[in-house]
Each structure stands twice: as structure tokens, then as C-alpha cells.
C-alpha positions as CSV (number, residue, x, y, z in Angstrom):
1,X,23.0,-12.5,-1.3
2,X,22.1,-15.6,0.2
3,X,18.4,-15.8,-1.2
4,X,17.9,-15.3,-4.4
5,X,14.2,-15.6,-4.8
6,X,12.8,-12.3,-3.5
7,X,9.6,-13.7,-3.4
8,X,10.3,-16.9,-1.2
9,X,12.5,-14.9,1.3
10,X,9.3,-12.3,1.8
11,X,7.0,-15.5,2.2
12,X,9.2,-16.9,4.8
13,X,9.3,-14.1,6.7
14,X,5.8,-13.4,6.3
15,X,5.1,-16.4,7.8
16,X,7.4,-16.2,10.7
17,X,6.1,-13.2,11.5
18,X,2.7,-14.5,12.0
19,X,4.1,-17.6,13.4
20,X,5.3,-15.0,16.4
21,X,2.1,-13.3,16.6
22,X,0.4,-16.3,17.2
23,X,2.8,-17.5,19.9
24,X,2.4,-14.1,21.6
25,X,-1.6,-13.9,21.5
26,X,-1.3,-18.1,22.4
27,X,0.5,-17.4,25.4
28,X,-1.1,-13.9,26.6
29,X,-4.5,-16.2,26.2
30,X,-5.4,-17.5,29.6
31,X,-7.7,-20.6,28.9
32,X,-7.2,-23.0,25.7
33,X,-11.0,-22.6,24.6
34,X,-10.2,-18.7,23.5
35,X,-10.1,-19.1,19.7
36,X,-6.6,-17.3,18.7
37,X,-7.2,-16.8,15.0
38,X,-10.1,-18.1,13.0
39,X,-9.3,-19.1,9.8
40,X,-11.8,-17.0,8.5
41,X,-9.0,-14.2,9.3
42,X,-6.4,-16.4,7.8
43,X,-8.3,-16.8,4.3
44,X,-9.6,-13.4,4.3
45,X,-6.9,-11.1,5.9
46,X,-3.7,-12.6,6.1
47,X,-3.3,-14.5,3.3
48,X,-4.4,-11.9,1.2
49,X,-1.9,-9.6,3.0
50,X,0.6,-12.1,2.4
51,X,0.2,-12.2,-1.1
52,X,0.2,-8.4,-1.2
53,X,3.2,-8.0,0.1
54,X,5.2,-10.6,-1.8
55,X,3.8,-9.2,-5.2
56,X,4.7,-5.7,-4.2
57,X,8.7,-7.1,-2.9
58,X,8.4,-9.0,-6.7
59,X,7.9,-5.3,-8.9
60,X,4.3,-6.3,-9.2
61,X,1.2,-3.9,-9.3
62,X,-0.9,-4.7,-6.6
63,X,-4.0,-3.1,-6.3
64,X,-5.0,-0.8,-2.9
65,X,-8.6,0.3,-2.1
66,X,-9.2,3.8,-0.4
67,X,-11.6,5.9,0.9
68,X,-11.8,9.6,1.3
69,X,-8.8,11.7,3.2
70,X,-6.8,8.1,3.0
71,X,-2.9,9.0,1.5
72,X,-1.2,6.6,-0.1
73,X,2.5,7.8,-0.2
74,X,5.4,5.3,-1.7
75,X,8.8,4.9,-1.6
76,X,11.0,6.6,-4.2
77,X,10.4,5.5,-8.1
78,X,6.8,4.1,-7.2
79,X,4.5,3.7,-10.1
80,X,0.8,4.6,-9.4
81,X,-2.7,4.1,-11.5
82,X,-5.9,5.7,-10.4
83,X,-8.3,3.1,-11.4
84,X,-11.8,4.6,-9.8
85,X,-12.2,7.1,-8.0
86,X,-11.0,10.4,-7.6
87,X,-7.8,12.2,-5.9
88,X,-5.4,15.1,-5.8
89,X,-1.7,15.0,-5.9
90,X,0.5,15.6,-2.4
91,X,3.5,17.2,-2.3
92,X,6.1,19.3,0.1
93,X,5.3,22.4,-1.6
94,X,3.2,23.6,-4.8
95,X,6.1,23.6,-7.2
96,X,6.6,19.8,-6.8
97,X,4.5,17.1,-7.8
98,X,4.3,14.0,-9.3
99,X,5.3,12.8,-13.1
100,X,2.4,12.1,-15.6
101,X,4.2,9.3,-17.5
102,X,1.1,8.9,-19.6
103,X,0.6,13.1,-20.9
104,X,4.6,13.4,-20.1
105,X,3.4,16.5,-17.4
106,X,3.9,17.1,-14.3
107,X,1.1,17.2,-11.5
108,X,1.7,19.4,-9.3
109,X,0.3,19.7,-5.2
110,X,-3.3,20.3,-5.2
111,X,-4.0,19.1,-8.8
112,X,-6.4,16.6,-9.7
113,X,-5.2,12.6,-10.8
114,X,-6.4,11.6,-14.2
115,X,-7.9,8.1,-14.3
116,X,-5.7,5.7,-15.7
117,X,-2.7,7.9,-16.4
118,X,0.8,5.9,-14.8
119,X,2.5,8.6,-12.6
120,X,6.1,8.0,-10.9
121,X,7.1,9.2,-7.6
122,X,10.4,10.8,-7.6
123,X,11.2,10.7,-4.2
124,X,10.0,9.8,-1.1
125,X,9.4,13.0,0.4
126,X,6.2,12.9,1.2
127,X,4.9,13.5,-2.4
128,X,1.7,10.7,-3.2
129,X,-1.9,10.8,-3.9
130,X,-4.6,11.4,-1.3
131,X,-8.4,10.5,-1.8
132,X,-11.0,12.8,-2.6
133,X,-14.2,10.5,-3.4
134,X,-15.6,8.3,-1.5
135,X,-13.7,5.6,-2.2
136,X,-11.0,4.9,-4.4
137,X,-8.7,2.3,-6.3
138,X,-5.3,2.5,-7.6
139,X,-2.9,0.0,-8.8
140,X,0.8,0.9,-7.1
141,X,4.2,-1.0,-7.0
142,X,6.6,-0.3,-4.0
143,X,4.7,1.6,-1.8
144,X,5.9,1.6,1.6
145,X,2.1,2.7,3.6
146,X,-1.1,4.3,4.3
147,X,-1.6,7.1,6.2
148,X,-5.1,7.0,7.5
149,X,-7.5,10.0,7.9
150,X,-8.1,11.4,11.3
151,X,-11.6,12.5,12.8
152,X,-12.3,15.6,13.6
């Protein structure tokens, strides 16, 4: 592979990827005193997301808040850690789940998350966690995205 650094290669395109959504919003803006992006945003939302991503792309645990309804479903062999909060396990049906590493058992759809137990994801089938308190943090490691609540 021609980079060997995973961490560098996701940095770069990180920031070529903002790079083109700065040149899009600059040239969509129709005077030059529109602000494009603060760098309050830049301190607080990229950079941060930045540094997210290239920690998750490094094997890292990087840590996600929730809130209630919010699913957090990852890739194959994803490692999760309810840290606060509270949550139920999501899978295709009720005979799959997720492993407990920590009480080597299974969790199965429906069934509460113990706090600070390490559970894998086997596949990437739709099996996860999804939020039942108010809010909610867990520490994951290749997790691919969020699905957000919808309002009724």
C-alpha cells in the first residue's frame, strides 16, 4: 500500500474533504462579507470530528455520546463499552445478539447492556445498541454510524 501510516492518510483526506466543502460553500456564497466557517466551528466541530475519525481508522476507542432512541450500530468485530447511561441490545431477530466478552454471554435482542461490560459485534447485520435513558455514553472502535431517532 502506498501509505503506511493509517493515521496520516485519514488526516489528509480529512482535510481535503473540508478543503472541498469550503470551496463549494465559498463559491455558492454571493458577497465576500458572508462568514463561510467560523473557527468557532473549526475548534469545536471539525477538529474534534477530525480527531475522531482518525483514532477510530487507528483501532482506538473513541468515545460517542447518545441520547434516547439514538442506535449506534458498527461494522463487523466492533468493540463497545456502555459507560453511562442505559441501553438494550439490537439485533435481526431475538435469537441473535451481541457477545458479553466481560461475563462470556451472550445478549441477546431486547436485553438490557451492563455498564462497563466489553461486548463485540459479530457482524454487521444490523445487530448494535440503541439508547434507552436520556442520554448515554459508550466507548466503541470501528463503528461505521448513527442512526438518529425519528419524531413521531
Amino acid at each position: 500500500m502506498f501509505f503506511k501510516n493509517k493515521k496520516l492518510l485519514c488526516v489528509i483526506c480529512a482535510a481535503l474533504a473540508a478543503l472541498a466543502v469550503s470551496a463549494g460553500i465559498f463559491a455558492a456564497s454571493e458577497t465576500s462579507s458572508v462568514t463561510v466557517v467560523s473557527l468557532d466551528y473549526i475548534e469545536n466541530v471539525l477538529k474534534p470530528w477530525v480527531n475522531q475519525k482518525v483514532a477510530a481508522a487507528d483501532g482506538q476507542y473513541v468515545i460517542v455520546y447518545l441520547t434516547k432512541g439514538q442506535k449506534l450500530l458498527p461494522t463487523a468485530s466492533a468493540e463497545l463499552v456502555l459507560r453511562s447511561g442505559s441501553a438494550t441490545a439490537l439485533a435481526p431477530d431475538t435469537t441473535q445478539g451481541l457477545s458479553d466478552l466481560t461475563s462470556g454471554s451472550e445478549i441477546y435482542k431486547g436485553s438490557s447492556v451492563t455498564k462497563n461490560h466489553q461486548l463485540l459485534v459479530p457482524r454487521a447485520d444490523g445487530r448494535g445498541i440503541v439508547i434507552t435513558s436520556n442520554e448515554a455514553y459508550v466507548m466503541a472502535v470501528s463503528y461505521t454510524h448513527l442512526t438518529l431517532p425519528t419524531k413521531a
